[in-house]
C-alpha positions in Angstrom: -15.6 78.9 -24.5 -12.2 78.6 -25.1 -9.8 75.6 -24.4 -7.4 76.1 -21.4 -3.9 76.2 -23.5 -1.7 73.4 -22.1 1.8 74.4 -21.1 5.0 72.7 -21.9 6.5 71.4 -18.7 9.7 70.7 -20.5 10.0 74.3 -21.4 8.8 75.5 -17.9 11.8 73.8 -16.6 14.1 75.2 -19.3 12.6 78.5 -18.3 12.9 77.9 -14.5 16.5 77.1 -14.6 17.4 79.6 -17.0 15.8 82.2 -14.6 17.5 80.8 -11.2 21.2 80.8 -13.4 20.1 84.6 -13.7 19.3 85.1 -10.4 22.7 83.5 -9.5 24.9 85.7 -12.0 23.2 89.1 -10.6 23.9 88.1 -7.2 27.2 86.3 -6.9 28.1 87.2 -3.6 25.2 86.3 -2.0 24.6 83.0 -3.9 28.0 82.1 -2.7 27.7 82.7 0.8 24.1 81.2 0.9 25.3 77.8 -0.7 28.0 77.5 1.8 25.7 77.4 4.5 23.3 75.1 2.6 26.9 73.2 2.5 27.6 73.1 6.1 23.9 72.3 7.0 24.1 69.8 4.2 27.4 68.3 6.0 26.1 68.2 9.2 23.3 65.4 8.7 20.7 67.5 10.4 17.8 68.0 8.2 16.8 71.8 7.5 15.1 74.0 5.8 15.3 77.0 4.0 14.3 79.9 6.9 17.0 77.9 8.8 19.7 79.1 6.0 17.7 82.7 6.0 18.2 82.8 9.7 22.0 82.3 9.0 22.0 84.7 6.0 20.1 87.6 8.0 22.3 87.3 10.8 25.7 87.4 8.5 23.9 90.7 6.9 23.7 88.7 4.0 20.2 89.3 2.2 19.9 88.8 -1.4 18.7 91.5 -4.4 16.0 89.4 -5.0 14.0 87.0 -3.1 13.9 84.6 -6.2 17.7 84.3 -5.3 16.7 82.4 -1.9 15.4 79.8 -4.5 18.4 79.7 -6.8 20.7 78.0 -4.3 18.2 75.3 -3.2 18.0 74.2 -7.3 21.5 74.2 -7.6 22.4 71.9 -4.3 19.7 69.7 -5.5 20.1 69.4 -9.2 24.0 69.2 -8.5 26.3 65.9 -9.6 26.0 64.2 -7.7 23.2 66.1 -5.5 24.4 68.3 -2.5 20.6 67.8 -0.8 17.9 65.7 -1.2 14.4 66.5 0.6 12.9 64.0 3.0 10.0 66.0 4.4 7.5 69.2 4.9 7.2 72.1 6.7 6.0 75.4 7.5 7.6 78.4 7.7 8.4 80.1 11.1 9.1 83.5 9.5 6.3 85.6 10.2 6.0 87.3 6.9 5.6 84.1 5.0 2.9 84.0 6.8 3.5 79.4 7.3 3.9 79.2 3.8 5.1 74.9 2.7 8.8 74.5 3.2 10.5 71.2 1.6 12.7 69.9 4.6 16.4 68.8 3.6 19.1 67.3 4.8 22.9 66.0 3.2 23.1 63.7 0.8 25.8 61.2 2.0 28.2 60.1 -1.2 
């Protein structure tokens, strides 16, 4: 039997944040209006998560080409200097085709 071949996690990364500047790049618009409600959530002091920032988006008629593109805006506010967001909890989705998936909960990061 053959030996499970062990990834690189410092390539998965490279590859994950390569993929989510993609994302960003074929979607501008959309990346820039999600972010600025990630921002306003962000500035607020509430904690959130993401399908509060899809409820937003959807009722804007904002909805991205890709649902990877949800995902794009979360890296960026969090790997951001300094960080937009930091999360401080879980959840489950209230979207009913997510069907309760885990949610990372979030809120501002005071500078």
């Amino acid at each position: 039997m053959k030996e499970p071949k062990q990834l690189d996690l410092g390539l998965g990364r490279k590859r994950r944040d390569r993929g989510a500047k993609q994302r960003q790049m074929k979607d501008p618009t959309f990346f820039l209006f999600m972010f600025g409600e990630v921002e306003k959530l962000a500035l607020s002091g509430e904690e959130f998560t993401a399908d509060d920032v899809r409820l937003r988006c959807d009722a804007a008629g904002m909805t991205p080409t890709h649902p990877n593109s949800r995902g794009s805006v979360f890296l960026s506010a969090l790997k951001r200097k300094p960080p937009l967001i930091e999360r401080v909890g879980d959840s489950h989705s209230r979207v009913p085709s997510n069907h309760a998936c885990y949610l990372p909960v979030y809120r501002g990061v005071r500078s």
